[in-house]
N, C-alpha and C positions, 0 to 999 in steps of 0.2 A: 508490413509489420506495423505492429500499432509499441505509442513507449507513453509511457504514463509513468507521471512526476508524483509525488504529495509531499506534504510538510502536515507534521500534527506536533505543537508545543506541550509538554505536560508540567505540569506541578512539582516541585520538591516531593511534596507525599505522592504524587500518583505514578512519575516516572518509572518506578521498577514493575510494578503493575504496567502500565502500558508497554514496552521494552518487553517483558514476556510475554504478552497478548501478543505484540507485534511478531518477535518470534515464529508465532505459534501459526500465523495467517501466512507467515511468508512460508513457513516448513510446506504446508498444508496447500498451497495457492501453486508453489514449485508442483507438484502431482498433477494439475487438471491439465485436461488435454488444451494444445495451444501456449500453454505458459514454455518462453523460451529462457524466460529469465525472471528473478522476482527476489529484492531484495530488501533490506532495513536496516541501517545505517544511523551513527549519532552525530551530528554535529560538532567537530572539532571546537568551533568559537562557543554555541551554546550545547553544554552537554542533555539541557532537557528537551532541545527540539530532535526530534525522529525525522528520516529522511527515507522516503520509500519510490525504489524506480524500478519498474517491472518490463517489462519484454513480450511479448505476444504477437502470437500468429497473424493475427488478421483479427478482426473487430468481434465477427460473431466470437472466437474464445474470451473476446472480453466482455460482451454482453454474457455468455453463459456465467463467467467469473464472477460478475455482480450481480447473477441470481443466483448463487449457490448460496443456502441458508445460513453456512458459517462466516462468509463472507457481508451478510445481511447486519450480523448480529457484531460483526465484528466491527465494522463502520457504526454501530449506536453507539457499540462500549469504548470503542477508543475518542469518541464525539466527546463521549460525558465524560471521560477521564482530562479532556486536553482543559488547558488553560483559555485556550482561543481556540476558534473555529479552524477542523484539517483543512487542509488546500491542495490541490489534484488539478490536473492537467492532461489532458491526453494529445496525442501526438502523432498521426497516421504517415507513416512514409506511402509515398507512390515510387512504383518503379520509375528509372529511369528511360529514357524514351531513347 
């Protein structure tokens, strides 16, 4: 299983805008094959930073994930909305031996 983290800060003006884009990637990301989980979240202490942690199969679902063209476009437009640069992480469990 692979788990992948992000943080993307937004703007007073851009927050509701992003927050729906965000939405719309997690609705849309939950359908492709290998997503076991995929969600977006607000930060309790700051309500403009977005918090995204997904769930997936195995690697290859997450290389397809990030060549799916909505996926492409959705990392440019949430890039130009944030206040600072998103932040991502990924995460590969191995099984146990």
């Amino acid at each position: 299983m692979v788990v992948i983290t992000g943080t993307i800060t937004a703007s007073e003006d851009t927050i509701d805008e992003l927050l729906a884009m965000s939405l719309e990637h997690v609705r849309r990301s939950r359908a492709e094959p290998g997503c076991l989980s995929h969600g977006v979240s607000r930060d309790v202490e700051n309500p403009l930073r977005l918090i995204f942690i997904e769930q997936w199969a195995d690697m290859a679902a997450v290389k397809q994930h990030f060549a799916v063209p909505e996926s492409v476009a959705f990392g440019r437009s949430a890039s130009a909305l944030g206040a600072a640069p998103p932040t991502l992480e990924v995460f590969e469990a191995t099984p146990a031996s």
